[in-house]
Kinemage of the C-alpha trace (Angstrom):
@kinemage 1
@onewidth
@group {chain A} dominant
@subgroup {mainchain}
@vectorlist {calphas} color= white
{ca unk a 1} P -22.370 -7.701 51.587
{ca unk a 2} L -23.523 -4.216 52.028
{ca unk a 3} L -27.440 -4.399 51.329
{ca unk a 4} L -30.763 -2.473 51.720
{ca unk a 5} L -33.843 -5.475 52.580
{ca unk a 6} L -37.253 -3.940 52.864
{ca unk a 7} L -40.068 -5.397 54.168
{ca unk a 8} L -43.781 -5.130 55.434
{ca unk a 9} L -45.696 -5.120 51.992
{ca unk a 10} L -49.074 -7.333 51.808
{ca unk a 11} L -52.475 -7.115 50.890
{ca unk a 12} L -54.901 -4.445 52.734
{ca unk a 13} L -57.867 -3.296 52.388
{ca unk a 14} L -58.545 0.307 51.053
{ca unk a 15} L -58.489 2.569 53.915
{ca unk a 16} L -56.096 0.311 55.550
{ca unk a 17} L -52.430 0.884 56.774
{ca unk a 18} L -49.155 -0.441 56.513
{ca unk a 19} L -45.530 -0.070 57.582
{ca unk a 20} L -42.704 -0.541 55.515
{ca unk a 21} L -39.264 -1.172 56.553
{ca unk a 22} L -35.768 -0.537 54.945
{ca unk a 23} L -32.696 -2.303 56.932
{ca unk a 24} L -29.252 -1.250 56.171
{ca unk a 25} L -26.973 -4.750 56.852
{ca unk a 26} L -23.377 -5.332 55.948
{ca unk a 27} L -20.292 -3.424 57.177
{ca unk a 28} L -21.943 0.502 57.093
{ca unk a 29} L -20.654 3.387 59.196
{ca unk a 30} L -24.254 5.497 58.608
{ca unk a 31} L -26.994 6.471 56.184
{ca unk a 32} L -27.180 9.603 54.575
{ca unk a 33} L -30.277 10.765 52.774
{ca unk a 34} L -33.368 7.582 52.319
{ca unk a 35} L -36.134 7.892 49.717
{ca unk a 36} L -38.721 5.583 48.694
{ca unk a 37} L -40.188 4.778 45.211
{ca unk a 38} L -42.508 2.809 43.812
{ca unk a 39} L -43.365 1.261 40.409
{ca unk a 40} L -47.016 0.067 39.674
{ca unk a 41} L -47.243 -2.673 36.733
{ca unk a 42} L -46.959 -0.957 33.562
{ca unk a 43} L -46.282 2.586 34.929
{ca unk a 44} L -42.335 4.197 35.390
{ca unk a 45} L -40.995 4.871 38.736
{ca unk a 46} L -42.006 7.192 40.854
{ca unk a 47} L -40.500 8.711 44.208
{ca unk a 48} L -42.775 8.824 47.116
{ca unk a 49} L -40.923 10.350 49.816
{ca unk a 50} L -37.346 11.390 50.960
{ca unk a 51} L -35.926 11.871 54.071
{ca unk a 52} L -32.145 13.655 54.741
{ca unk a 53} L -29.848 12.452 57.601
{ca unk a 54} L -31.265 15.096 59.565
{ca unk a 55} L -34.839 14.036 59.778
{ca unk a 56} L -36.043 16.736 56.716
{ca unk a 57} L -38.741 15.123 54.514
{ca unk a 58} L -40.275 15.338 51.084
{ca unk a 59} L -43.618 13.663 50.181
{ca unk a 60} L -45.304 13.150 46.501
{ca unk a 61} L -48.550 15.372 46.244
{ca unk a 62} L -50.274 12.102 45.738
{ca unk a 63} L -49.443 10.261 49.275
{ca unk a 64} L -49.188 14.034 51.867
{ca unk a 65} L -51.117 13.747 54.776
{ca unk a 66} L -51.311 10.398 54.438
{ca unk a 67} L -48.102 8.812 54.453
{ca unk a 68} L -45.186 9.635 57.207
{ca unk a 69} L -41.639 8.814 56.047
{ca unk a 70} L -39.129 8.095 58.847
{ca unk a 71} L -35.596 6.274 60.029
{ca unk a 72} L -33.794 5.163 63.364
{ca unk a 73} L -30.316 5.608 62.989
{ca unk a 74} L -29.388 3.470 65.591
{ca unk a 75} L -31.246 0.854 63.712
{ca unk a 76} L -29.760 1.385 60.125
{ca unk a 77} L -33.503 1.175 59.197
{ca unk a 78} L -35.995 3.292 57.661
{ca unk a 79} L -39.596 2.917 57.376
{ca unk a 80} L -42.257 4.406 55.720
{ca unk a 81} L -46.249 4.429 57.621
{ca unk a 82} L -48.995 4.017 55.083
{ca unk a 83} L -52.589 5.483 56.525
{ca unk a 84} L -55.685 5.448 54.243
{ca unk a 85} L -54.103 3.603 52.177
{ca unk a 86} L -56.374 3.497 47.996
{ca unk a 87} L -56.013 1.106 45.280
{ca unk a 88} L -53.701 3.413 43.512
{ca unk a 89} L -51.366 2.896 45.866
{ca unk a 90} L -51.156 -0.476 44.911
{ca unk a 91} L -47.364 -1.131 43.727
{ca unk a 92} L -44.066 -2.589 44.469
{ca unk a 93} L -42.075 -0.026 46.874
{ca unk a 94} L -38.627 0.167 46.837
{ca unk a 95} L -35.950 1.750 49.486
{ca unk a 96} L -33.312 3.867 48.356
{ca unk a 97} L -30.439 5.469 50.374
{ca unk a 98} L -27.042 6.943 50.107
{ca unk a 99} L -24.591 4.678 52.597
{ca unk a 100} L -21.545 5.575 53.824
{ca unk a 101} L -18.733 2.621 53.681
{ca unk a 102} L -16.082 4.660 54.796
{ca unk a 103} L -15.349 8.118 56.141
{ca unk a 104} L -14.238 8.298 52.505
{ca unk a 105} L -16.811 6.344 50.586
{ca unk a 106} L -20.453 7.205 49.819
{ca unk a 107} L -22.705 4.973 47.457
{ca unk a 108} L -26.009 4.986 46.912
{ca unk a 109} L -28.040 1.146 47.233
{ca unk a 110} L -31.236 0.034 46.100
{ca unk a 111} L -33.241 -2.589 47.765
{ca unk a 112} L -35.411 -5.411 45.819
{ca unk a 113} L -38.584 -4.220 46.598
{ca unk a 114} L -41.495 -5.649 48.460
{ca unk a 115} L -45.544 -5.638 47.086
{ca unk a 116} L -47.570 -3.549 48.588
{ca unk a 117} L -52.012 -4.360 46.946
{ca unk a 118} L -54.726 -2.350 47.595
{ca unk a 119} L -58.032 -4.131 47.154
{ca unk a 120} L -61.086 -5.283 48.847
């Protein structure tokens, strides 16, 4: 089954740091363009950062300068560094990317999620 797992969310302090990872698994010939989002209780959906196959990247006023959006081909991962990270960061952040299946087929996956909380 062709799937996107992230990891790395917890509980840190503000000011803290984190790294997030997205791991492409299942039968995948590459991954096109990787974003993540997240979606605080309550609030919609937001996207955070992007990143095309080529290593270009988009950021989210809110998280520039301190968050650093990146992926390892090789891998079939992508990650995403958190630095000074504030309460309002505080949210459930989910991987998104555009998977090839084929040389024919592209789809885009979600991942579950995984909690990232912000507090002292």
């Amino acid at each position: 089954q062709v799937q996107l797992v992230e990891s790395g969310g917890g509980l840190v302090q503000p000011g803290g740091s984190l790294r997030l990872s997205c791991a492409a698994s299942g039968s995948i010939y590459s991954i096109d363009a990787m974003g993540w989002y997240r979606q605080a209780p309550g609030k919609e959906r937001e996207l955070v950062a992007t990143i095309s196959s080529l290593g270009s990247t988009n950021y989210a006023d809110s998280v520039k300068d301190r968050f650093t959006i990146s992926r390892d081909n090789a891998k079939k991962a992508g990650f995403l560094q958190m630095n000074s990270l504030k309460p309002e960061d505080t949210a459930v952040y989910l991987c998104n990317a555009d998977l090839w299946l084929s040389r024919d087929l592209e789809r885009e996956y979600w991942g579950k999620g995984t909690s990232v909380t912000v507090s002292s």
